[in-house]
C-alpha positions as CSV (number, residue, x, y, z in Angstrom):
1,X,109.7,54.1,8.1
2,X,109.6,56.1,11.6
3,X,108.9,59.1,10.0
4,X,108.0,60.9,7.2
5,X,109.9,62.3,3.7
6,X,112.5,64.6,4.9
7,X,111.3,68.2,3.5
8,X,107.4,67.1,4.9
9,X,108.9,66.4,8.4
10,X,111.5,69.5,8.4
11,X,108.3,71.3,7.7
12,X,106.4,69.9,10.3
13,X,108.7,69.8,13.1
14,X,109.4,73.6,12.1
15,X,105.8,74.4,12.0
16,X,105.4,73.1,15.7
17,X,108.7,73.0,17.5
18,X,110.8,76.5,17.5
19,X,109.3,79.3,16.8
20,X,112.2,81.5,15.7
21,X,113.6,81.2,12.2
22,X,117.2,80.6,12.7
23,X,116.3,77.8,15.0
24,X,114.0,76.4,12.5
25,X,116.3,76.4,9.9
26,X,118.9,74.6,12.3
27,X,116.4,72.0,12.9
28,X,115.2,71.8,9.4
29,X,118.7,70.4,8.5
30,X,119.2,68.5,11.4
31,X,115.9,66.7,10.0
32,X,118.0,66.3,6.8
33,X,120.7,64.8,8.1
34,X,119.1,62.6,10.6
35,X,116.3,60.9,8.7
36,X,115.4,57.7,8.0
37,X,116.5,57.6,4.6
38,X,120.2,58.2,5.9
39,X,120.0,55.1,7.5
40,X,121.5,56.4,10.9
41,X,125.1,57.3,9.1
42,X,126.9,54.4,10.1
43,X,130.9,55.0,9.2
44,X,131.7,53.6,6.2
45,X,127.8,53.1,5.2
46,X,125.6,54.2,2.2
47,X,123.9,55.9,4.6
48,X,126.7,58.2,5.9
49,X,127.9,58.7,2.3
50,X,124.7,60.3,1.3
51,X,124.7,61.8,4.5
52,X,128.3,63.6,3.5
53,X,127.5,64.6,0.0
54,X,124.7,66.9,2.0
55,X,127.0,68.4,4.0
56,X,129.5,69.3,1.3
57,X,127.0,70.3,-1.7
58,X,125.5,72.7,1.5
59,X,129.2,73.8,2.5
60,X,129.6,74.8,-1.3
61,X,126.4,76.8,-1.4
62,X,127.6,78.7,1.3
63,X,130.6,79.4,-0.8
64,X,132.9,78.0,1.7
65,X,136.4,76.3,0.3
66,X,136.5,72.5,-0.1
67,X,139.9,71.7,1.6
68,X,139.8,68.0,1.3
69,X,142.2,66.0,-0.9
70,X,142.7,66.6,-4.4
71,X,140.6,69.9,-4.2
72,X,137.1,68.4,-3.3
73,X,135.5,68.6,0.0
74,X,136.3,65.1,1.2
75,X,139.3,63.6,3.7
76,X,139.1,59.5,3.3
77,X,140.0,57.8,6.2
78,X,140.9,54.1,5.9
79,X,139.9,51.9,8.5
80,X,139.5,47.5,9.1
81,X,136.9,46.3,10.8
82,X,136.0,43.2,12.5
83,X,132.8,42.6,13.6
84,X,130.5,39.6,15.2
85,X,128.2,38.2,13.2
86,X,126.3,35.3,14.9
87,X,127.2,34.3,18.9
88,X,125.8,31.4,20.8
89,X,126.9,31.2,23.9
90,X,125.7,28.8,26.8
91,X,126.0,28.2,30.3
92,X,125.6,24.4,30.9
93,X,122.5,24.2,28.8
94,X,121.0,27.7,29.2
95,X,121.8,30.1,26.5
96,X,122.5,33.6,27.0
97,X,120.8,36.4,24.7
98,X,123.8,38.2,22.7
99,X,123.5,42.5,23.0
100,X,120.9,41.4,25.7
101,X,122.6,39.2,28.4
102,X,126.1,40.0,26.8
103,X,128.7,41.7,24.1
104,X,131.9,40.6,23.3
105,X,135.1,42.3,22.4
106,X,136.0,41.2,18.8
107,X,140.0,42.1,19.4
108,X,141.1,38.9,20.7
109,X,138.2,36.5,20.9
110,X,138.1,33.3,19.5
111,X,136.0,31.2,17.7
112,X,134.8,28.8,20.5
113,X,135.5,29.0,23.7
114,X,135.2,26.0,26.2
115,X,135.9,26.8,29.6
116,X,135.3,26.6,33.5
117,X,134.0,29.8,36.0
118,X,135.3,31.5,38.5
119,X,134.3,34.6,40.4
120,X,136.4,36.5,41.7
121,X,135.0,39.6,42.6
122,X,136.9,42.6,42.0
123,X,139.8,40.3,40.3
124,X,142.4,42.4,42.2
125,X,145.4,40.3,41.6
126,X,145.6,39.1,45.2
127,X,142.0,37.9,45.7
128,X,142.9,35.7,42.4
129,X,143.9,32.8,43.7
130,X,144.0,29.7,40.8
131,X,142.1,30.8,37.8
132,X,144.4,28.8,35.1
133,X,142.1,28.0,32.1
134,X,139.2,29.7,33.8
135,X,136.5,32.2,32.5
136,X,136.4,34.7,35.6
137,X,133.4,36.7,36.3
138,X,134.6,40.0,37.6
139,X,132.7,43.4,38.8
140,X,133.9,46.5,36.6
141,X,133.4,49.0,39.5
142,X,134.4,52.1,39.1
143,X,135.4,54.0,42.5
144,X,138.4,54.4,43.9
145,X,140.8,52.0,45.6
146,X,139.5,48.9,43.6
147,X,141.3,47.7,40.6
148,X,140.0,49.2,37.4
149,X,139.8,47.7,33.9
150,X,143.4,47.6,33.0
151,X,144.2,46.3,36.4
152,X,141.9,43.3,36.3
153,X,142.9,42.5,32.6
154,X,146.5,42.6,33.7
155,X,146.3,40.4,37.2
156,X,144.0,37.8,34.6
157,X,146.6,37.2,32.0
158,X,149.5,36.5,34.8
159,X,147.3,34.8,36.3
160,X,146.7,32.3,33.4
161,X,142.8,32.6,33.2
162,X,141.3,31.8,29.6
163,X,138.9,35.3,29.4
164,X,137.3,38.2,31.5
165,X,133.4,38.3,31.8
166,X,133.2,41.6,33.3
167,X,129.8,43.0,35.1
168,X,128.4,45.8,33.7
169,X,127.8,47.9,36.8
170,X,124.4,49.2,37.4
171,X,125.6,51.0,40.4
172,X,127.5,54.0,38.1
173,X,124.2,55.7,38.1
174,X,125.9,58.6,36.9
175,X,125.3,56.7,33.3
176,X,124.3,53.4,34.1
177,X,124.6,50.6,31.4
178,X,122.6,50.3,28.4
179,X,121.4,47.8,27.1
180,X,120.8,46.0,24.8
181,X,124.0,46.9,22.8
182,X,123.6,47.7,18.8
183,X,126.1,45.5,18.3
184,X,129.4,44.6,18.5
185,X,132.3,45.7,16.2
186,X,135.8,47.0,16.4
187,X,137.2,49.4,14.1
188,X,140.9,50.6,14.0
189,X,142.5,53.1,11.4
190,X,143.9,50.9,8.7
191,X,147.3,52.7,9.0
192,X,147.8,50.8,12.9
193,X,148.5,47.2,13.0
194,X,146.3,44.7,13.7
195,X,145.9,44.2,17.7
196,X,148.1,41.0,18.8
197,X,145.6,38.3,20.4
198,X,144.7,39.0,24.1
199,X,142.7,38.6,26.7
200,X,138.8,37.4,25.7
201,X,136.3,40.1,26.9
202,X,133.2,39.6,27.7
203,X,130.5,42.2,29.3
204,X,127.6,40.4,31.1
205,X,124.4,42.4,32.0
206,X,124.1,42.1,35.7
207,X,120.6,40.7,35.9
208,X,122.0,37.8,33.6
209,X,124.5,37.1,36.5
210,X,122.6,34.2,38.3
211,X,122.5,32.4,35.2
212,X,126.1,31.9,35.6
213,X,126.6,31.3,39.1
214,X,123.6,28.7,39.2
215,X,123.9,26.0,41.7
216,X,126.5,27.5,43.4
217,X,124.7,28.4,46.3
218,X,125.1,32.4,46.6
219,X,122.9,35.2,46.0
220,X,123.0,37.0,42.7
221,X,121.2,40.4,43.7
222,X,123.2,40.3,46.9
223,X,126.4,40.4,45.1
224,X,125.3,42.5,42.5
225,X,124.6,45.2,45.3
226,X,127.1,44.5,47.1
227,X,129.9,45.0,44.6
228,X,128.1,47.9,43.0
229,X,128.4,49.6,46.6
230,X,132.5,47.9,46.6
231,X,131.7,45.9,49.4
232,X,133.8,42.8,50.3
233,X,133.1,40.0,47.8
234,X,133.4,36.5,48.1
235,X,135.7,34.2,45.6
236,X,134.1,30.8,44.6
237,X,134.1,28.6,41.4
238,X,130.1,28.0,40.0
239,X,129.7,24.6,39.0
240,X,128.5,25.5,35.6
241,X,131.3,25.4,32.5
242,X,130.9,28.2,29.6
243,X,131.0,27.5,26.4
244,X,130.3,29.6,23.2
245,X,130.7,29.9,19.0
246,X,131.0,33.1,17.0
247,X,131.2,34.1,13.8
248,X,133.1,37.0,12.6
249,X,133.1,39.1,9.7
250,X,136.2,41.1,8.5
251,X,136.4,44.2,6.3
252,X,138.4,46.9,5.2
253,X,135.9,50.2,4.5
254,X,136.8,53.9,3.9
255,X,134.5,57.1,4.9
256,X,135.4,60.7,4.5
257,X,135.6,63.6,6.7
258,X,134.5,66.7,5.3
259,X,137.2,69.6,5.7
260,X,135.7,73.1,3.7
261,X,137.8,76.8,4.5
262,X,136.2,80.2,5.5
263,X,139.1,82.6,4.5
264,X,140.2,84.3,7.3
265,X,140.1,88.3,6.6
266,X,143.6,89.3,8.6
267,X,146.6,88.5,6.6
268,X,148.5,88.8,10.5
269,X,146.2,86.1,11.5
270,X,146.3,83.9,8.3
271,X,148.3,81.0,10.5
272,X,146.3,80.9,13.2
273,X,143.1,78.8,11.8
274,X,140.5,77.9,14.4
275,X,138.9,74.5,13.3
276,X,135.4,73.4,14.2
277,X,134.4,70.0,14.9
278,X,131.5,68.0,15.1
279,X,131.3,63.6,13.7
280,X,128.6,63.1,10.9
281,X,128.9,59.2,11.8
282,X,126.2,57.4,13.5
283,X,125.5,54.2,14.7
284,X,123.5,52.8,11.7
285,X,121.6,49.7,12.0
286,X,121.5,47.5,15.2
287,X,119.7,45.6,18.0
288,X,116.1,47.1,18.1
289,X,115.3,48.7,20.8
290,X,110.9,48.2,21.2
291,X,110.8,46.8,17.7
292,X,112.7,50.0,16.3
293,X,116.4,48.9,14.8
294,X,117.5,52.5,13.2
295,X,120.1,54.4,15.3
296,X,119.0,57.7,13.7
297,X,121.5,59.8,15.8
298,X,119.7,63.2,15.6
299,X,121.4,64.7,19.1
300,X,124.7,62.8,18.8
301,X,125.6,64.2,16.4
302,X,123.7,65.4,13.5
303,X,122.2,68.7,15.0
304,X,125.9,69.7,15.5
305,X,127.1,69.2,12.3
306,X,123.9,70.8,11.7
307,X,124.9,73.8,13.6
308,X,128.3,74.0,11.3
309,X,126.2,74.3,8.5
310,X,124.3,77.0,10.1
311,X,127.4,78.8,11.3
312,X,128.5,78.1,7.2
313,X,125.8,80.0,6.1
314,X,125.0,82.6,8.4
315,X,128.6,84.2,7.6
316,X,128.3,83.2,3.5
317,X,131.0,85.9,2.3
318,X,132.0,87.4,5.7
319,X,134.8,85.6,6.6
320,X,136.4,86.2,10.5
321,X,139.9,87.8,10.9
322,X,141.2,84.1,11.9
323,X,140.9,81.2,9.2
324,X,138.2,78.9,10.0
325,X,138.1,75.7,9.1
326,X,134.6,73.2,9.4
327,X,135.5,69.7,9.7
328,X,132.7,67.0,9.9
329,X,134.2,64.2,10.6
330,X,133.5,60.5,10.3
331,X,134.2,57.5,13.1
332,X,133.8,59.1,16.1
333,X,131.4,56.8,17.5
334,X,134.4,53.5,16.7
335,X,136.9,55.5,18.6
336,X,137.4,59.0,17.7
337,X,139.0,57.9,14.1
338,X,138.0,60.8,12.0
339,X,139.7,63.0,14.1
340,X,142.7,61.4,14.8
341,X,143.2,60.9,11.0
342,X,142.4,64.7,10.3
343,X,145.2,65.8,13.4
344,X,147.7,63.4,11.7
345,X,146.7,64.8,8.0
346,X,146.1,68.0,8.9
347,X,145.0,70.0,5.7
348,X,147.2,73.4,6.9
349,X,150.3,72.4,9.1
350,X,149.4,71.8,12.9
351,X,151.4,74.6,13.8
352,X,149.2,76.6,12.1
353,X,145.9,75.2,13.6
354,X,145.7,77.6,16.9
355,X,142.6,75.8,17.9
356,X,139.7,73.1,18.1
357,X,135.9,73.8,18.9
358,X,134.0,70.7,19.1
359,X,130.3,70.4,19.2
360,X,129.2,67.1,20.8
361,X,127.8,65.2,23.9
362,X,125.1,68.2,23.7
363,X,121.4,67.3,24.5
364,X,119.3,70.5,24.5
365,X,116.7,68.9,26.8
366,X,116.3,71.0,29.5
367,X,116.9,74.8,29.9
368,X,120.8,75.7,29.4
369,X,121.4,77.5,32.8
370,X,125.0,75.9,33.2
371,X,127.7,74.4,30.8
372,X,129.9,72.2,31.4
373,X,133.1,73.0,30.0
374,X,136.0,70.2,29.3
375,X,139.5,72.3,29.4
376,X,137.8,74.8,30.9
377,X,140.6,76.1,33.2
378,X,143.8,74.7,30.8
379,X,143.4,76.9,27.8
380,X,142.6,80.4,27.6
381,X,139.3,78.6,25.4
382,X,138.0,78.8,28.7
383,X,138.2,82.2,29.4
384,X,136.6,82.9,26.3
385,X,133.3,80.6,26.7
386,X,132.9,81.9,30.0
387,X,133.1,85.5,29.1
388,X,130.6,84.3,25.9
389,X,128.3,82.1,28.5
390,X,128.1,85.3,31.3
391,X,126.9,87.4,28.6
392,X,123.6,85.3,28.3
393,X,123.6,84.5,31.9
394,X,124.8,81.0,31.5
395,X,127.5,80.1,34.6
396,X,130.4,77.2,33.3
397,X,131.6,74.7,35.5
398,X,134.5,72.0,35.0
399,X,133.4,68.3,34.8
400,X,131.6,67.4,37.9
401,X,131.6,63.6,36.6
402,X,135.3,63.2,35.6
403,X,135.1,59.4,36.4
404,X,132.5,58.8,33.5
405,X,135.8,60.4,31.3
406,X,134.2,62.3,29.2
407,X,137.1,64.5,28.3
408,X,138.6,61.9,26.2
409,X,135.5,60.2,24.7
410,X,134.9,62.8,21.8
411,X,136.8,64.6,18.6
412,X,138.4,67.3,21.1
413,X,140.8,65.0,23.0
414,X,143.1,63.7,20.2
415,X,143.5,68.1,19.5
416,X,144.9,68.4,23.1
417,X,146.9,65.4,22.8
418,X,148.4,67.1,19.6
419,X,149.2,70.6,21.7
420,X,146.1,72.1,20.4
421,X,143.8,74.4,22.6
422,X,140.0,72.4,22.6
423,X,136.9,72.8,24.5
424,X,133.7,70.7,24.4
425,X,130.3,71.3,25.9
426,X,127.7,69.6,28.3
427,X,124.4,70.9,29.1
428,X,124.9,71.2,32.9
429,X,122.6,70.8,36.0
430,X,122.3,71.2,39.3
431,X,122.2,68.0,41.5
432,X,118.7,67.0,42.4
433,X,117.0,69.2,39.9
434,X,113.9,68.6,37.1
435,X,117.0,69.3,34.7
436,X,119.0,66.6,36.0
437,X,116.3,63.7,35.9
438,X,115.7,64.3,32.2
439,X,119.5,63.8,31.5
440,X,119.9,60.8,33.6
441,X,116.9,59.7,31.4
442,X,117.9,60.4,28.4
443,X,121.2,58.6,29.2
444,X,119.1,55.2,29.6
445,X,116.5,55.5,27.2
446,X,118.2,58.0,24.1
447,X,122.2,57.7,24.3
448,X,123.2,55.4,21.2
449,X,119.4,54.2,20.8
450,X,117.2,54.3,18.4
451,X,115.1,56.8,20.3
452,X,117.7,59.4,19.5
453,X,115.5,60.5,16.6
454,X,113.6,63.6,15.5
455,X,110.4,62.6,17.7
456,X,112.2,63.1,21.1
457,X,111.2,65.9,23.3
458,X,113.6,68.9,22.6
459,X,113.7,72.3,25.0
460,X,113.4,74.9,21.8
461,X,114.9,77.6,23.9
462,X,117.5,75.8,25.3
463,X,118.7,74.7,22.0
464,X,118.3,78.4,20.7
465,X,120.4,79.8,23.7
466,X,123.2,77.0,22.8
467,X,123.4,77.8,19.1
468,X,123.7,81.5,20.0
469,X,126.3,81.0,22.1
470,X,128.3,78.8,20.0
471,X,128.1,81.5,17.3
472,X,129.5,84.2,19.5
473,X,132.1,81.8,20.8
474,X,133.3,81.5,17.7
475,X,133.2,85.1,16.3
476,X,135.0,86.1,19.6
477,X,137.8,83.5,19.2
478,X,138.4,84.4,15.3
479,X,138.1,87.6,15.9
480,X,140.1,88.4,18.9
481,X,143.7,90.1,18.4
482,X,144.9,87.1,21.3
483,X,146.1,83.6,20.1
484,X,144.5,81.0,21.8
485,X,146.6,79.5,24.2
486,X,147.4,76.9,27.1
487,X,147.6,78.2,30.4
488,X,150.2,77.9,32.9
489,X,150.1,74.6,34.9
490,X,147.5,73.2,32.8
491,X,147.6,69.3,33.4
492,X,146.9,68.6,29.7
493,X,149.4,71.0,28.0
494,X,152.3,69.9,25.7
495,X,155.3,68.8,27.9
């Protein structure tokens, strides 16, 4: 065990960490929820189960509404998995470390595969060439004017070539690549079909490069800078041939969401619910990371759902003028599943849901001077956190990092596809700064790894000031006589 029995540690990190007694409290259950005994919360685990029951049996105490199915407090979603369960793979004679050197797609991959290299660098289609039967060893760099991932997987298939190996590119320093990987699964909702066989994927770590290109004469670290800067790249076939034997495991597995109901107070207002979001689901169990193999997820995302629990309890009896409904929700981290199930089985009608607030992608590491707001100028949600955020003299700012996509990589996104006003927060920075350089750091050594946990260095009063805004975010939308609502020319608005 990392650390000790949960009351004992919630106890001890209280005793030494914040000093004022809401943020203890916050923390305290954020200890609960993030322990080892909850095994990281993987969806569909034991762990995440356990994990759930916590949140509901404290969502009753606080004498919320269970608004799941049947009455109780819980959503199921069904979902299918297919996951790897053993890989060798070798080039010529020299084997590759899986989740070290490598990951794999499961969609699409087969069994064995026995094939020849080629490098082509940025596999637009016209550097291509012949690449029938081939494995080809492309660079996934991101900027603009070179292909990007669909691109590359498209010119492939017409182009005949048996896989992808794509580099991971250590030049997107804005969040570089992590590895080793926990592991590699896919999960789908077990209402969409299964995914038609397509193009094998593979993701190399760039310093395993020059074992594939061995004895062909060219320069691994050159090329690796060189494409990570998008520089012309050369196109040449390494002598070597790839080949390679996984075993796969296939499942069918079911975790809930947990939906509960603050009564709103305003009979006016009683179809305009505002629902807050944050994923209970963690990574679970996976590659160790310095002998440690438990994802325990404490900032991503249990001291959100953490902070719903909070929020539950701070207003026990006092409802808001506006419905509110909590909604921690499961399979976020396989593909934003949870969510998408809940906005497709809503518990109220969708026309009656006038909003989303999601807690997530928040690391309260650093002092919150800034916030990065996603929608921030499409809904008047916008208007509201950055009248909440001048108040503690906190400025907002829109994405400065919209090529990293994280607008679309949490529960918020499949809200705004459904027509529904969302925002989601970021600690900001300022480029250059102390605040910055812990970020970037905790992006390669704490993002989905296991030293996401309750040891990690946390700024108390940063935390504090987050939680109080969120609190008067919310009380300000649920309380307001305005609806929220898109804004003119928004971009991601209903058409």
């Amino acid at each position: 065990m990392k650390l000790a029995a949960p009351i004992a540690l919630a106890l001890s990190l209280a005793a030494s960490g914040p000093r004022d007694a809401e943020t203890r409290a916050w923390w305290a259950t954020t200890a609960t929820l993030s322990n080892d005994a909850m095994e990281g919360r993987d969806t569909g685990s034991p762990g995440y189960d356990r994990a759930a029951r916590v949140v509901a049996a404290r969502f009753a105490a606080a004498g919320l509404t269970p608004l799941g199915a049947a009455g109780g407090w819980f959503q199921t979603v069904p979902m299918a998995e297919r996951a790897v369960t053993a890989a060798d793979l070798r080039v010529g004679a020299s084997p590759l470390a899986f989740l070290h050197d490598y990951t794999v797609n499961p969609v699409g991959l087969p069994a064995r595969l026995d094939a020849p290299l080629a490098y082509r660098g940025y596999c637009g289609a016209a550097a291509l060439g012949d690449v029938r039967g081939r494995l080809v060893i492309c660079h996934a760099t991101r900027k603009p004017g070179l292909p990007g991932d669909a691109d590359r997987a498209a010119a492939l298939r017409a182009g005949g070539a048996a896989g992808m190996i794509a580099i991971a590119d250590p030049g997107f320093t804005v969040e570089p690549p992590r590895w080793p990987f926990a592991y590699a699964r896919s999960v789908r909702l077990a209402t969409q079909p299964a995914p038609a066989g397509g193009l094998p994927q593979l993701t190399l770590n760039a310093d395993a490069l020059g074992a594939l290109i061995a004895g062909s004469g060219q320069d691994a670290a050159r090329l690796i800078a060189d494409g990570s800067a998008g520089r012309p790249l050369p196109a040449f076939d390494p002598p070597a041939r790839l080949t390679a034997r996984f075993a796969f495991a296939e499942r069918s597995l079911a975790s809930p969401n947990i939906l509960a109901l603050l009564p709103g107070t305003d009979p006016a207002l009683a179809d305009q619910a505002i629902v807050l979001t944050a994923h209970l689901d963690g990574y679970g169990r996976g590659e160790p990371v310095n002998g440690d193999g438990l994802y325990n997820g404490t900032l991503d995302d249990a001291a959100y759902v953490a902070l719903l629990i909070r929020l539950a309890e701070r207003r026990a009896g006092r409802g808001f003028r506006r419905p509110v409904i909590f909604a921690a929700v499961t399979g976020e981290e396989k593909g934003l599943l949870g969510s998408a199930w809940l906005v497709a089985h809503p518990p109220v009608p969708l026309g009656r849901i006038a909003a989303d607030i999601n807690l997530d992608q928040l690391r309260p590491i650093f002092p919150l001077t800034l916030l990065t707001v996603h929608a921030l100028d499409d809904t008047t949600l916008g208007d509201d956190a950055r009248a909440v955020a001048a108040a503690m003299g906190v400025q907002v700012q829109n994405d400065p990092e919209p090529e990293r996509g994280l607008l679309r990589r949490s529960d918020h996104w499949n809200f705004l596809k459904a027509g529904v006003p969302a925002v989601n927060f970021v600690f900001g920075y300022r480029p250059g700064t102390q605040s910055e350089r812990i970020y970037r750091q905790w992006y390669r050594t704490g993002y989905h790894k296991p030293q996401d946990d309750l040891a990690q260095r946390i700024d108390w009063k940063a935390a504090a000031d987050f939680n109080r805004f969120f609190f008067a975010l919310v009380a300000r939308v649920a309380d307001q006589d305005r609806r929220p609502a898109w804004k003119p020319g928004s971009t991601l608005a209903p058409k």
